[in-house]
C-alpha positions in Angstrom: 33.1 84.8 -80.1 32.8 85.4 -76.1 32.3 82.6 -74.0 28.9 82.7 -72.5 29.2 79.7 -70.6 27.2 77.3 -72.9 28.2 73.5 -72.5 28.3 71.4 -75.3 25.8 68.6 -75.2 27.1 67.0 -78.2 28.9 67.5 -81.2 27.0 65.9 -84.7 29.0 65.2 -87.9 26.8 66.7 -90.9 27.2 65.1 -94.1 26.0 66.8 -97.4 24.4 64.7 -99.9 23.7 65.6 -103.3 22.3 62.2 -104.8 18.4 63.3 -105.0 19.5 67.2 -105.1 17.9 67.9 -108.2 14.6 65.6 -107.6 13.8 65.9 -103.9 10.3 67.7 -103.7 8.6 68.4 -100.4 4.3 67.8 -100.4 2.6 69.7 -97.4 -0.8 68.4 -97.0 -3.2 70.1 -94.7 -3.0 69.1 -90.9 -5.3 65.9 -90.1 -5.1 63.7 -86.6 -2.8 61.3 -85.8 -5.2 58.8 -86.2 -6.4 59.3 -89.8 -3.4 61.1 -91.7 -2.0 60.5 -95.5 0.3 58.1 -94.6 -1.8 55.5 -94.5 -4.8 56.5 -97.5 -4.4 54.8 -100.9 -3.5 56.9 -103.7 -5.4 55.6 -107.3 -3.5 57.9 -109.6 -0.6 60.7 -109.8 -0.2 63.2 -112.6 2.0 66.2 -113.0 2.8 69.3 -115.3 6.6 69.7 -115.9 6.2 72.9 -117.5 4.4 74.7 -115.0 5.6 72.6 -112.1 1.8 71.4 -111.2 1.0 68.0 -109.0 -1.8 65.8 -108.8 -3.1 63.4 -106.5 -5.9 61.4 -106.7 -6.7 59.6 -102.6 -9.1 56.9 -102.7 -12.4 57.5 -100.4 -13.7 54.6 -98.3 -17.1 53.9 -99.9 -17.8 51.4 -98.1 -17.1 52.8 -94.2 -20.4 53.1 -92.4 -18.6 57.0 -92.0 -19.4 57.4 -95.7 -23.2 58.9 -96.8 -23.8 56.9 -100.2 -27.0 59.0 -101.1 -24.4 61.8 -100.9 -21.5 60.2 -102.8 -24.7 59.5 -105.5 -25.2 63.2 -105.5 -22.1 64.6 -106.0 -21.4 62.3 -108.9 -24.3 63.2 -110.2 -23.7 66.7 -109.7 -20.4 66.7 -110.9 -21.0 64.2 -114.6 -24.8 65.5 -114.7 -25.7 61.4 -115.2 -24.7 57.9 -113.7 -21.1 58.0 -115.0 -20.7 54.2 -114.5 -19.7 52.4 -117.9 -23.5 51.3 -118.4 -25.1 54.7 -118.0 -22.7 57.0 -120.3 -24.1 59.9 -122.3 -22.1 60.5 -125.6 -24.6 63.7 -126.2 -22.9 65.6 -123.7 -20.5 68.4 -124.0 -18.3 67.3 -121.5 -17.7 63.0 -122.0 -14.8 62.9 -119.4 -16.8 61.3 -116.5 -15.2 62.6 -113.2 -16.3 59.7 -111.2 -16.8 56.3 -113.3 -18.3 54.1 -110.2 -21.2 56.4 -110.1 -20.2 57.4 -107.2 -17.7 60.1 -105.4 -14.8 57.6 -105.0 -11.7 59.8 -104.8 -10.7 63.4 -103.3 -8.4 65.1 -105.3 -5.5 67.4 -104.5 -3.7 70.1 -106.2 -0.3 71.8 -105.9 0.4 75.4 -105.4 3.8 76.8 -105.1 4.6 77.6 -101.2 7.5 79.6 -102.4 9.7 80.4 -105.0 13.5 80.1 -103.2 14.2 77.3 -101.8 17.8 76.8 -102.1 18.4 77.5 -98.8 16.4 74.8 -97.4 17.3 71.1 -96.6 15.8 67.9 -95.5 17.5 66.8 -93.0 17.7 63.0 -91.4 19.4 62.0 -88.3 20.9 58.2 -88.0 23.0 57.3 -85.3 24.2 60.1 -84.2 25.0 61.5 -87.6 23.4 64.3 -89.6 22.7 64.3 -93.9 21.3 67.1 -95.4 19.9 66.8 -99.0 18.7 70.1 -101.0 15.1 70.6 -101.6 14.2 71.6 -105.3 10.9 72.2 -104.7 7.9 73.1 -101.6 4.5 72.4 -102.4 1.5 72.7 -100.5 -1.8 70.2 -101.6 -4.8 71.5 -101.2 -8.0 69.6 -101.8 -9.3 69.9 -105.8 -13.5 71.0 -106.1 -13.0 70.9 -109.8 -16.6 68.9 -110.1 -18.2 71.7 -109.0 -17.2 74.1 -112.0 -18.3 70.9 -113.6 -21.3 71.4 -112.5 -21.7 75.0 -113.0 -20.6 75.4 -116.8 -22.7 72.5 -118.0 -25.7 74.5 -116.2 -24.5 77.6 -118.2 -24.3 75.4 -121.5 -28.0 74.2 -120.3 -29.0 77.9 -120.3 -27.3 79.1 -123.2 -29.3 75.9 -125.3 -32.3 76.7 -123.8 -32.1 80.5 -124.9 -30.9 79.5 -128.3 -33.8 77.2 -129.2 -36.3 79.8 -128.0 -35.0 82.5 -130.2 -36.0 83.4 -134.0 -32.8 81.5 -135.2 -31.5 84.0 -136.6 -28.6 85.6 -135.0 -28.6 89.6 -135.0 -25.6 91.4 -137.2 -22.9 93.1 -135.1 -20.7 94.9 -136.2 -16.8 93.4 -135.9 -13.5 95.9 -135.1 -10.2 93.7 -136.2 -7.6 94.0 -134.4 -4.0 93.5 -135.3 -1.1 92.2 -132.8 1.9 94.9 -132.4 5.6 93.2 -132.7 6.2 92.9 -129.5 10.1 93.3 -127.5 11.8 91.0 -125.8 11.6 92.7 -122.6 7.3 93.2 -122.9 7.4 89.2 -124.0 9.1 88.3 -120.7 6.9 90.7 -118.7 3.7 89.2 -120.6 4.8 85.8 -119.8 5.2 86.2 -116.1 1.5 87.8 -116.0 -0.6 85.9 -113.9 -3.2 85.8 -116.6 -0.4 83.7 -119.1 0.3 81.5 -116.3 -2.8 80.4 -115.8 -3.6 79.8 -119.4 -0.4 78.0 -119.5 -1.6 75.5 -117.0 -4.9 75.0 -118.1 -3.4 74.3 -121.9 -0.8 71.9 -120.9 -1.9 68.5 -120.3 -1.5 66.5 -117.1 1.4 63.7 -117.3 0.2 60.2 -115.5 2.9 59.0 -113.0 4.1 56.0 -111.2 3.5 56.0 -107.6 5.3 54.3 -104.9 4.1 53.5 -101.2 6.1 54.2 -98.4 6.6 50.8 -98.1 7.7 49.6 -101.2 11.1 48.3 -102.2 11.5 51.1 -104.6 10.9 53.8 -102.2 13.1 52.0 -99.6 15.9 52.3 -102.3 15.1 55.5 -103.3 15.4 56.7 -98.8 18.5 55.2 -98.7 19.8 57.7 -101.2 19.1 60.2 -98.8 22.1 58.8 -96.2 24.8 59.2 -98.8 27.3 61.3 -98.3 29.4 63.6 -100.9 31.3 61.5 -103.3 34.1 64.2 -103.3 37.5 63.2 -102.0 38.7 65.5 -99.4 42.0 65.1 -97.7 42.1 66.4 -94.1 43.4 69.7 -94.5 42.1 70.7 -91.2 45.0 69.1 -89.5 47.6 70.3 -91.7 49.9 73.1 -91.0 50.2 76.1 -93.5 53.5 74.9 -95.6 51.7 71.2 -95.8 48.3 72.6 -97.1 50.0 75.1 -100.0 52.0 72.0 -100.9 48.5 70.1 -101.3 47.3 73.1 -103.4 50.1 72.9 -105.8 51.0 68.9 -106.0 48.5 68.6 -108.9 49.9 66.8 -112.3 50.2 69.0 -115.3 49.3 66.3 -117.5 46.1 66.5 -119.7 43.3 64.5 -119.3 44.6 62.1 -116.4 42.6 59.3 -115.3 41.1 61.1 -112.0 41.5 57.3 -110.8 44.9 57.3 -111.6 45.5 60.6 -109.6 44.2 59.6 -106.2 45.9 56.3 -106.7 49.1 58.0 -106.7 48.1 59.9 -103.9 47.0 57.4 -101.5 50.6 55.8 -102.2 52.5 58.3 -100.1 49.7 58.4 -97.6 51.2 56.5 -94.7 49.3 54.2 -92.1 49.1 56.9 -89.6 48.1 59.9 -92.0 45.1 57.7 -93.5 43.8 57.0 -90.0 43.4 61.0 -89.7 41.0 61.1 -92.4 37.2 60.8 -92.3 35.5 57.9 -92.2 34.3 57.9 -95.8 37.6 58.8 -97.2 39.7 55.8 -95.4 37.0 53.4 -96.8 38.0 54.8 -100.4 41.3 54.1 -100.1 41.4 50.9 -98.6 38.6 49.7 -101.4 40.7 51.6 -104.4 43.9 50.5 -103.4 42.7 47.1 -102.8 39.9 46.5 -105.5 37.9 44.0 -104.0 37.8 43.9 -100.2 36.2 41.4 -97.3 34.6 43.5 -94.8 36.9 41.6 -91.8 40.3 43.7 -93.4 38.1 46.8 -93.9 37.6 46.3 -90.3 40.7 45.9 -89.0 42.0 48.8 -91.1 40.0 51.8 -90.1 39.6 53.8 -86.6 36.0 53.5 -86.3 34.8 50.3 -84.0 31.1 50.4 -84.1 29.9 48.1 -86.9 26.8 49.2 -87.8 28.2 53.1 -88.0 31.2 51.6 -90.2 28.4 49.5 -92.3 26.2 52.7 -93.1 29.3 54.6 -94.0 30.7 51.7 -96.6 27.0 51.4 -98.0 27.4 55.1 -99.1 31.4 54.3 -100.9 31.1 50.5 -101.9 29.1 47.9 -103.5 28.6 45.1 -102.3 29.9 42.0 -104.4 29.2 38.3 -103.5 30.4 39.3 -100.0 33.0 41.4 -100.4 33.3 45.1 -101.1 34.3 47.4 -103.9 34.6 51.2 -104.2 31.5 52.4 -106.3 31.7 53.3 -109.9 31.2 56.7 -109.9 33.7 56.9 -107.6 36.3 55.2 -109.4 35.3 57.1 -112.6 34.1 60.9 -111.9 31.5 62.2 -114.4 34.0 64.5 -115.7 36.8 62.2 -116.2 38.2 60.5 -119.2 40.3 57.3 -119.5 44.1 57.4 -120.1 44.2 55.5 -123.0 41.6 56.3 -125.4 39.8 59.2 -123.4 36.8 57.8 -123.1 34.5 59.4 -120.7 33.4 58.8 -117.0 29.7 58.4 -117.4 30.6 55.2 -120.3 33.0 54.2 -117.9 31.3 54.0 -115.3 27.8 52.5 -116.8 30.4 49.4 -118.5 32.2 48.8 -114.7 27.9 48.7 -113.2 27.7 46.2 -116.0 30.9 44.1 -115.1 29.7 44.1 -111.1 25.6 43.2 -112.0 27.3 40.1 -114.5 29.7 39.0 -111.3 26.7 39.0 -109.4 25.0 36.3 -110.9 27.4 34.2 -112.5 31.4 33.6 -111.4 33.5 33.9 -114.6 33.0 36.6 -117.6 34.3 37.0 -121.2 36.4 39.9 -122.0 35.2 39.6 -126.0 31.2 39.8 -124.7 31.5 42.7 -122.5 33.8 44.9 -125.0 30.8 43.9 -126.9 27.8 44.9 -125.2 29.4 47.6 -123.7 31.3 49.6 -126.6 34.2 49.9 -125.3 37.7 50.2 -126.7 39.7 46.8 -125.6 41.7 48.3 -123.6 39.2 50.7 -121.6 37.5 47.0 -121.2 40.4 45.0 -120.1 40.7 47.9 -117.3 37.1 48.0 -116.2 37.5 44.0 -115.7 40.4 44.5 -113.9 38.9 46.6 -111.5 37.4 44.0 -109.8 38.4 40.1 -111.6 41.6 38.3 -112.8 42.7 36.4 -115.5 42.1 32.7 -115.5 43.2 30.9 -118.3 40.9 32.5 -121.0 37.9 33.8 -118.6 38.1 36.4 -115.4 37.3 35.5 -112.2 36.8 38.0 -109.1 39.8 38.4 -107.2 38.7 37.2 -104.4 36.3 33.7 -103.4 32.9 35.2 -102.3 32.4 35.6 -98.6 29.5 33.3 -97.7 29.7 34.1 -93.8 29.7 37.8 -94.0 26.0 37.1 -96.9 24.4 35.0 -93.6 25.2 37.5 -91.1 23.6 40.2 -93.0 21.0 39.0 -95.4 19.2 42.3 -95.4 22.3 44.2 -97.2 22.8 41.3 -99.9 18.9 41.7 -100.4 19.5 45.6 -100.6 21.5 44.8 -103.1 19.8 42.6 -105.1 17.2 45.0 -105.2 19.4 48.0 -106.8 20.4 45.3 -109.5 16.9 44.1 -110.0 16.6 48.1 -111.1 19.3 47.8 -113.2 18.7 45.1 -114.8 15.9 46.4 -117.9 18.6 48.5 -118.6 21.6 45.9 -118.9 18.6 43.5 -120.5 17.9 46.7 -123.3 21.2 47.0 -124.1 22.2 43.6 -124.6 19.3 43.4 -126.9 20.3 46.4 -128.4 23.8 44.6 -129.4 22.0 41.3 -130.7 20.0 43.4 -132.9 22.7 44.8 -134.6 24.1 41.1 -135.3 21.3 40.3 -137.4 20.3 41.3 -140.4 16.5 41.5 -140.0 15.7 44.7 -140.3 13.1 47.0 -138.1 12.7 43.3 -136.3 9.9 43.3 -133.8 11.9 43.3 -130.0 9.4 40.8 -128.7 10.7 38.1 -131.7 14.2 38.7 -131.1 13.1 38.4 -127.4 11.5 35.2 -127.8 14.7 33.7 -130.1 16.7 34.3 -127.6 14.7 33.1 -125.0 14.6 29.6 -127.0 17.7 29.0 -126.7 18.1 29.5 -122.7 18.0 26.2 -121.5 16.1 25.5 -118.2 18.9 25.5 -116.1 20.8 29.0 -117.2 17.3 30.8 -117.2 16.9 29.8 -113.5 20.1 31.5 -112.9 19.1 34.7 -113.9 17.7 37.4 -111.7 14.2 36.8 -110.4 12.8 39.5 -112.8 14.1 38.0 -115.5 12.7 34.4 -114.9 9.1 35.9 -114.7 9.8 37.7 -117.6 11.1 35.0 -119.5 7.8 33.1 -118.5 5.5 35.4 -119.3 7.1 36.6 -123.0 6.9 32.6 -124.2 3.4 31.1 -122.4 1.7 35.0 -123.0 -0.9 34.2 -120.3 0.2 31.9 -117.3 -1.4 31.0 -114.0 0.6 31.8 -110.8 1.2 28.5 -109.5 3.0 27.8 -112.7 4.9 30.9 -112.5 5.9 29.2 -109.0 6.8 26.3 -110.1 9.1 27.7 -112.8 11.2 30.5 -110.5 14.1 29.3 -107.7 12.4 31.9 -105.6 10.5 30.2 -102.8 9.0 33.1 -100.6 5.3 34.0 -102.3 5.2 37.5 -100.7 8.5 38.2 -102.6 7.5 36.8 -105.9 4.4 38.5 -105.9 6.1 42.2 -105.7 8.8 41.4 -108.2 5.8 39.8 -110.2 4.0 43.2 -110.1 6.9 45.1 -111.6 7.1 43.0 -114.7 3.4 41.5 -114.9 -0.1 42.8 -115.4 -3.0 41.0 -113.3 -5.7 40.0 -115.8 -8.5 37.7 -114.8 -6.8 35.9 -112.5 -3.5 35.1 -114.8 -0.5 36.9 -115.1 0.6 38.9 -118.6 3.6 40.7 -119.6 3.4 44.2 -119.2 2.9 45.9 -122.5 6.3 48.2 -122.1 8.3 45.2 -121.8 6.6 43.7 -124.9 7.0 46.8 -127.1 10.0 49.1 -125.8 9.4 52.9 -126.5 12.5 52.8 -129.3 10.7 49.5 -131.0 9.0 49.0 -134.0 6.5 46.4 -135.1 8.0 43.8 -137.4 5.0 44.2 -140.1 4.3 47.4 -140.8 6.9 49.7 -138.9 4.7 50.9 -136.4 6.2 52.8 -133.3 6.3 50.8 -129.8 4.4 53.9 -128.1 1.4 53.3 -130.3 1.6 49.2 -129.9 1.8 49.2 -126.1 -1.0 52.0 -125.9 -2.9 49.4 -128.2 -2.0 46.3 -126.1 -2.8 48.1 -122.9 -6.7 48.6 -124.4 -7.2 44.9 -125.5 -6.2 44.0 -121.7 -8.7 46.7 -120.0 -11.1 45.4 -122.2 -10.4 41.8 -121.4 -10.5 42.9 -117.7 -14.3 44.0 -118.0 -15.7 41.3 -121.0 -15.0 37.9 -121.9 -14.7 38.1 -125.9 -13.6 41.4 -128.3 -13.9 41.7 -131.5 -10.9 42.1 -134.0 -12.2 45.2 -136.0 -14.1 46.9 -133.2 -9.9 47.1 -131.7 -8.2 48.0 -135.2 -11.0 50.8 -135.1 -10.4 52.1 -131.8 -6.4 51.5 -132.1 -6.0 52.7 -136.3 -3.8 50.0 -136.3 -2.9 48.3 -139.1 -4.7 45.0 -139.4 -2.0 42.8 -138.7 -0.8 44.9 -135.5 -4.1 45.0 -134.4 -4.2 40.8 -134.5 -0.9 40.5 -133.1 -1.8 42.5 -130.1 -5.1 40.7 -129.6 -3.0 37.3 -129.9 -0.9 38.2 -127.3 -3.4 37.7 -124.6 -5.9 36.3 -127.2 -7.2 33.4 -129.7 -9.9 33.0 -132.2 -13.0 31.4 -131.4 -15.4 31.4 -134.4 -15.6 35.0 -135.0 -14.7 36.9 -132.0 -11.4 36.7 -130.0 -11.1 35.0 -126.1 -8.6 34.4 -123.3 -6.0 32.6 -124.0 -6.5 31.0 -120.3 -9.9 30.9 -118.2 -10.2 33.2 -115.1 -8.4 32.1 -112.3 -11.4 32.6 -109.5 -9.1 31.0 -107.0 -6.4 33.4 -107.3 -8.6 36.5 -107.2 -10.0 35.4 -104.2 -7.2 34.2 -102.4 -5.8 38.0 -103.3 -8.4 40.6 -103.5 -6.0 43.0 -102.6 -4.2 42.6 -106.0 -7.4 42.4 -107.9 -8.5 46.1 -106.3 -5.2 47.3 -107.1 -5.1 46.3 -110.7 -8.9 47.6 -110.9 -7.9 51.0 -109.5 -5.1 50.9 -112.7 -7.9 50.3 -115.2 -9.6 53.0 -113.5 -7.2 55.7 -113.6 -6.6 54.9 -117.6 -10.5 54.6 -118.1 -10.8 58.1 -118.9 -7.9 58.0 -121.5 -9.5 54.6 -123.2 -13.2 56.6 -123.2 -11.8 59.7 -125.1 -10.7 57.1 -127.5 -13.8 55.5 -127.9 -15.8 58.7 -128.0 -13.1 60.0 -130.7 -13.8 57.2 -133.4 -17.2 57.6 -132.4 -17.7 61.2 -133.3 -15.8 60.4 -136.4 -18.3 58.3 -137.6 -21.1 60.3 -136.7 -19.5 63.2 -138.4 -19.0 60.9 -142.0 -22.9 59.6 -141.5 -24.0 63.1 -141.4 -21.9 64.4 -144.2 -23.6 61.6 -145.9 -27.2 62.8 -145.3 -26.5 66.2 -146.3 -25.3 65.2 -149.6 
């Protein structure tokens, strides 16, 4: 290329990261000022459609901004439901019972997806950081445009109106027409895929398939903080610097690889960084001298990290180890993906990276909370051949006498000079954790011989036997948890009083991702109480059906003080006893009709209204599911009482 006399300004490293590749989707919402813009408007509920690739989103209005017309709101909630659709004013003699607004009013504007375009491979979101470019792929561009569905509400239910009207004026007899039947040709493969991408299949596609309620996440929450970060890491791919090597050095790189079969990938680069010297390791990236010092080494203080690479600025070298290490009471070791590739297998007994690699996360998230570790319980809850166990151990602890320890003390000066990376990473192994918790439950089940045991027993066993002292030195998910599985319904300031966390604004958001507001008090949310793979001690009755049960007692709790036993066992067709021991979960028996196991807490809701809207806006957003319900049994029964008569 000629030299046009262009100066370089500067010269930006790009990095390619692949960790959200396959689940990073873009949202373009129409242009608003800078004043009032999505950023900052509460969403009330998310839903999608995987199959056709459709999104959802559900804003909350301002009701009460002096901006807002009322009489209006009235009228379009009106329009839209063709009554009140508040929970005292329902009509069950409607076609349509699915109230579009339950307040009565227009409360929410809703938004709908619509495929921007179809190829977006070539496209990238980019994010600059100190003077450093990463690059993830889109999957997906969507553009959200705002959802007038209430209006063909309002139209068909005028047309059904119409069509009553006409009927009842008529002779009630219908007039004979004569029928042609038609019979569908066998059709090819090639006409079936042309049919199916029609526009008119499409659309009947989406309007059959249901919409899929999601978890949403502010911008501000821990989660999506965790979920950002992902965007700053770099490939995980070990690249030597063949950029500086002459011809002869590079064909000898090409050909050096072992001819032995299924080699420990680990093993390899090991081997490799052996005959790397001082000088030649210095020439590598960034990324790629952190490996070896962390893989050579095993478990690493960030002061000899330091002192053995070429970059000086601290913060640069601490973004770049984020992306290749853990961080480990202090110290540093290489991430286990890294150390085990998805598509390696161990040396030994050839077991594969991804069990590998989930047993090492395992071995690193028990280090973290406690300092020595039993070979015999790991192999145990992890699976694992001894010997693949002994080497996962190894990775990062030594023998001592009949326990491992870490190889190295923990590092309490480098934890107070950056608290905000040891709480980054107590975050990432407070999202592990349901997972490690699952499958050590998984393995205790199998020691007993109980069968189709009800998890939140076995729960509860083992729960009795951690004494107060262990269970505050568990992770602060777990405490709450632990709380709220044995007292059922508990008050915060004796969940406070219980935990070693002492900063409120933290307890309350990990108290939110294991808890359910109710009244005041604090429950255990119903997933954690009945997993999706459980089943009820009693009767054998799945854990989907038992939490979708449990989550109906607690919205009805949430808007009445007292519920009656077979009114819920109708509503659920639960079994009787499921049906009582949901209720007595939250519940107990007064006289006839069931009651809070605790009184409301008024001080709490007022002290925090904020959580109290937030849970209400939950409840709302499953309302409509709970009302189908309801309106299901109830047609039921109208349908048997008629049957009845007719006989």
């Amino acid at each position: 290329m000629e030299d046009d006399g262009d100066e370089i300004i500067e010269t930006i490293p790009v990095f390619l990261s692949k960790s959200l590749a396959n689940n990073l989707h873009v949202l373009q919402f129409p242009v608003v000022n800078q004043q009032s813009n999505f950023d900052k408007s509460q969403v009330v509920n998310s839903c999608v459609k995987p199959l056709t690739q459709q999104i959802k989103i559900d804003f909350a209005l301002n009701t009460a901004s002096k901006n807002y017309d009322a009489f209006k709101g009235d009228q379009l909630a009106i329009a839209a439901d063709g009554r009140k659709s508040g929970s005292n004013n329902r009509d069950k003699n409607k076609n349509d019972p699915k109230p579009t607004f339950r307040s009565g009013r227009m409360d929410k504007q809703s938004y709908l997806s619509s495929v921007s375009m179809q190829n977006v491979e070539r496209f990238c979101v980019g994010v600059i950081r100190d003077g450093e470019m990463y690059l993830t792929p889109i999957k997906g561009i969507y553009q959200m445009r705002p959802s007038f569905s209430y209006f063909d509400k309002q139209d068909k239910r005028a047309k059904a109106d119409k069509k009553a009207e006409d009927g009842d004026g008529g002779d009630g007899e219908e007039e004979m027409k004569q029928v042609t039947v038609k019979f569908a040709r066998n059709e090819s493969e090639k006409v079936k895929k042309a049919r199916e991408k029609s526009y008119n299949y499409i659309s009947r596609m989406g309007a059959e398939e249901p919409w899929c309620e999601t978890m949403w996440y502010p911008a501000s929450s821990e989660m999506a903080s965790m979920e950002s970060q992902k965007l700053l890491q770099s490939s995980s791919n070990f690249t030597p610097d063949v950029l500086n090597m002459d011809s002869k050095s590079y064909v000898d790189q090409l050909i050096s690889d072992s001819s032995e079969t299924k080699k420990d990938p680990s093993e390899a680069l090991a081997e490799l960084n052996k005959v790397i010297s001082n000088r030649k390791a210095k020439s590598l990236p960034l990324a790629d001298q952190i490996k070896t010092i962390l893989l050579n080494a095993k478990v690493v203080p960030f002061s000899l990290i330091q002192s053995r690479v070429t970059e000086t600025n601290t913060d640069k070298l601490l973004r770049v180890l984020q992306t290749v290490g853990t961080l480990l009471r202090g110290n540093w070791v290489l991430q286990s993906e890294l150390l085990y590739p998805e598509n390696s297998v161990s040396s030994i007994n050839g077991v594969p990276g991804q069990l590998m690699t989930r047993a090492r996360e395992y071995v690193l998230y028990k280090f973290s909370h406690q300092t020595q570790i039993n070979r015999a319980e790991i192999q145990q809850r992890t699976q694992l051949p001894a010997e693949e166990a002994k080497e996962v151990i190894a990775s990062v602890g030594k023998l001592t006498g009949k326990v491992w320890e870490l190889l190295k003390p923990i590092d309490r000066d480098f934890e107070k000079k950056y608290p905000e990376l040891v709480q980054r990473q107590q975050l990432y192994w407070n999202a592990k954790a349901e997972g490690f918790y699952e499958m050590e439950m998984n393995k205790e089940s199998k020691h007993s011989s109980e069968t189709k045991k009800d998890p939140s027993e076995a729960l509860a066993e083992l729960n009795k036997v951690i004494s107060n002292r262990k269970a505050k030195s568990l992770p602060l998910a777990d405490q709450i948890k632990t709380i709220l599985l044995n007292a059922k319904v508990v008050p915060f300031s004796l969940i406070q009083s219980r935990v070693t966390e002492t900063n409120t604004d933290k307890l309350l958001r990990v108290l939110q991702t294991v808890g359910t507001l109710l009244r005041g008090n604090w429950v255990l949310q119903s997933e954690l109480l009945y997993p999706e793979s459980s089943v009820s001690s009693i009767n054998g009755v799945p854990g989907q059906l038992m939490t979708r049960a449990r989550e109906y007692v607690l919205y009805k709790f949430s808007h009445q003080t007292q519920i009656n036993r077979a009114e819920i066992q109708q509503r659920t067709q639960l079994p009787a006893e499921e049906a009582k021991e949901v209720i007595a979960s939250v519940g107990k028996l007064t006289g006839k009709v069931w009651e809070l196991l605790k009184p409301i807490d008024r001080d709490f809701e007022k002290k925090y209204p904020e959580l109290v809207q937030r849970q209400q806006l939950y409840w709302n957003a499953k309302a409509e599911g709970f009302y189908e319900m309801e309106m299901n049994k109830e047609s039921k029964r109208v349908r048997k009482r008629s049957h009845r008569e007719s006989k």
